[in-house]
C-alpha positions as CSV (number, residue, x, y, z in Angstrom):
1,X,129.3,94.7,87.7
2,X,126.9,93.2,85.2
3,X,123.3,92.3,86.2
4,X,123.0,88.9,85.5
5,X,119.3,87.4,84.4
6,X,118.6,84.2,85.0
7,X,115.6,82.9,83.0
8,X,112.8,80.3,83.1
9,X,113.1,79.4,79.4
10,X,109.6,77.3,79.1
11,X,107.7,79.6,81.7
12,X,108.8,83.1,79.8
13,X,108.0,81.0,76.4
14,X,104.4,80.4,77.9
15,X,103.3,84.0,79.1
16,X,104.8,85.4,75.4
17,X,103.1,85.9,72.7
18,X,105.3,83.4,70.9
19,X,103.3,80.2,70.0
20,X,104.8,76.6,70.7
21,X,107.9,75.0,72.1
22,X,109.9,74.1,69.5
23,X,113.9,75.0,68.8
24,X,112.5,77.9,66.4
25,X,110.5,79.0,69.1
26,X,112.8,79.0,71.8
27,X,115.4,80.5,69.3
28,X,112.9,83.2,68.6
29,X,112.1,84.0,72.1
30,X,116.3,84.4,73.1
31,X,117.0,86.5,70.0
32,X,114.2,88.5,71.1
33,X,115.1,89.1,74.7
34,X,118.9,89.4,73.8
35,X,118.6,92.3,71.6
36,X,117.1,94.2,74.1
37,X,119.5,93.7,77.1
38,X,121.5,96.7,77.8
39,X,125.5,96.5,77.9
40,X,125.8,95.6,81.4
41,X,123.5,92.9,81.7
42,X,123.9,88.9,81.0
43,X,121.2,86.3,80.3
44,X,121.2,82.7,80.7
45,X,118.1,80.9,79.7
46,X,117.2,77.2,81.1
47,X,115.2,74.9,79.4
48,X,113.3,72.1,81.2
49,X,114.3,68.8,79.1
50,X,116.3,67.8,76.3
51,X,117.6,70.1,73.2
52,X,120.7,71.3,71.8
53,X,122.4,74.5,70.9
54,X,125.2,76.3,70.1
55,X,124.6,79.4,72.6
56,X,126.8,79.5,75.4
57,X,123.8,80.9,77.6
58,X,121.3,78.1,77.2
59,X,120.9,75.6,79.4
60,X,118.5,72.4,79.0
61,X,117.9,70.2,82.2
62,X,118.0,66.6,80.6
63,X,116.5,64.8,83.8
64,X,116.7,67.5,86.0
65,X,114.0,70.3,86.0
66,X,115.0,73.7,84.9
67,X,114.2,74.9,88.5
68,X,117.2,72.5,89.9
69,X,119.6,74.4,87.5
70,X,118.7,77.6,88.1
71,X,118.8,76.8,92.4
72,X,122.2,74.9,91.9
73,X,123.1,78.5,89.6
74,X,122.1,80.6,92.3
75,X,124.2,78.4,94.9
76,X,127.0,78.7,93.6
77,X,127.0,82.3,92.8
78,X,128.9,84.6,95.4
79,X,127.1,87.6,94.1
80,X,123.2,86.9,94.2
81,X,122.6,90.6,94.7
82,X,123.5,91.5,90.8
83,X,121.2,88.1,89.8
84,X,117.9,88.6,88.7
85,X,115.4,85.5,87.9
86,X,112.8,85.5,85.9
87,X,109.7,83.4,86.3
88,X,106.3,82.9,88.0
89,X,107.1,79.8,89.3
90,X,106.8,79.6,93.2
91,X,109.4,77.4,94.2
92,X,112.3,79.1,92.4
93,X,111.0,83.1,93.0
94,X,110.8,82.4,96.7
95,X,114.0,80.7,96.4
96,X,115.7,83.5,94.6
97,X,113.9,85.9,97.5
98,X,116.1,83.7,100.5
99,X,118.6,84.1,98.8
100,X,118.6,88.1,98.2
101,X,118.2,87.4,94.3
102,X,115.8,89.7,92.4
103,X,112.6,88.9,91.2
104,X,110.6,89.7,88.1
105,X,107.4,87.9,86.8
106,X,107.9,86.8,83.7
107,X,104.7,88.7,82.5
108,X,106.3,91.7,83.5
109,X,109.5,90.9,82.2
110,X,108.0,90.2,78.4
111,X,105.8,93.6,78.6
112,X,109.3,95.5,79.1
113,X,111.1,93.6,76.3
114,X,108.0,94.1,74.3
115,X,107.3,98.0,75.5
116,X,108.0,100.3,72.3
117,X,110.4,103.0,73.3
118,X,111.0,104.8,69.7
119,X,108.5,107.4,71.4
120,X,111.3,108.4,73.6
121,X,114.5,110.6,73.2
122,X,117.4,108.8,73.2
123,X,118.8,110.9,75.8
124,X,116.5,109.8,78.2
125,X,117.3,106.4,77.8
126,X,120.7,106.3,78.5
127,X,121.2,106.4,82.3
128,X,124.7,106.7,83.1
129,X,126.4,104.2,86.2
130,X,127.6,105.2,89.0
131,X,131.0,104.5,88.3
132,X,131.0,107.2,85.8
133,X,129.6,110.1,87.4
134,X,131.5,113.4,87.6
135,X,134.0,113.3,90.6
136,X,133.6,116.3,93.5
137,X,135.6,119.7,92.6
138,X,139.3,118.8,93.4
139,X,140.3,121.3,96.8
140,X,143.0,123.5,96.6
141,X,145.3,121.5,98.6
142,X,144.4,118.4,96.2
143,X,145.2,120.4,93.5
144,X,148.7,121.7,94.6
145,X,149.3,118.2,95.9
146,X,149.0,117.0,92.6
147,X,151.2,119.5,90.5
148,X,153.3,118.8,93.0
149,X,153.5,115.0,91.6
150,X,152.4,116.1,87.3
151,X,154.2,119.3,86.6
């Protein structure tokens, strides 16, 4: 299951070190953050007011704040345990927190995308899921049973 980030575009924007709010700026601050999502996560950014762009994953509010998308999103997700919502915005963390959504502060969130990790092995950063760990030693009856079925 993919962890699925949903982002305060104009809030992140703020607490980065990435001056303005313009298209290059926003641009800037989603290439950023999208190179340094892992495989199994997703990240949709939304943009309070009007703009335009040819990414699938972001979203500008028109007359709506960015806060109403990102509630509405969360809404209509079945799975708000594999969300995860970035802002520091009170109304839409403690929404997110109802509704068993994780939280990060976007602070946070921007010292982890920005944290330098070419001091570590590359072993260490790979951290294998669940899914893939190595199954229990296969009994002797299991075994038999299953030559029965292969051989």
């Amino acid at each position: 299951m993919k962890e699925i980030i949903i982002i305060d575009g104009n809030n992140l924007l703020r607490k980065s070190n990435i001056k303005g709010s313009g298209e290059d700026d926003r641009l800037t601050l989603y290439e950023k953050v999208k190179s340094r999502l892992g495989l199994h996560q997703k990240c949709i950014f939304f943009f309070d007011g009007y703009g335009e762009s040819s990414k699938d994953d972001i979203i500008f509010s028109y007359d709506k704040t960015a806060d109403e998308l990102m509630k509405n999103y969360i809404e209509k997700n079945y799975l708000r345990e594999v969300i995860t919502v970035i802002s520091t915005d009170r109304g839409i963390t403690e929404f997110a927190e109802v509704c068993s959504c994780k939280i990060k502060l976007s602070e946070k969130f921007w010292a982890e995308i920005n944290n330098p990790v070419s001091n570590k092995n590359i072993n260490q950063l790979y951290i294998p899921p669940e899914e893939y760990e190595k199954p229990e030693r296969m009994s002797k009856k299991d075994l038999d049973e299953f030559r029965k079925y292969f051989s």
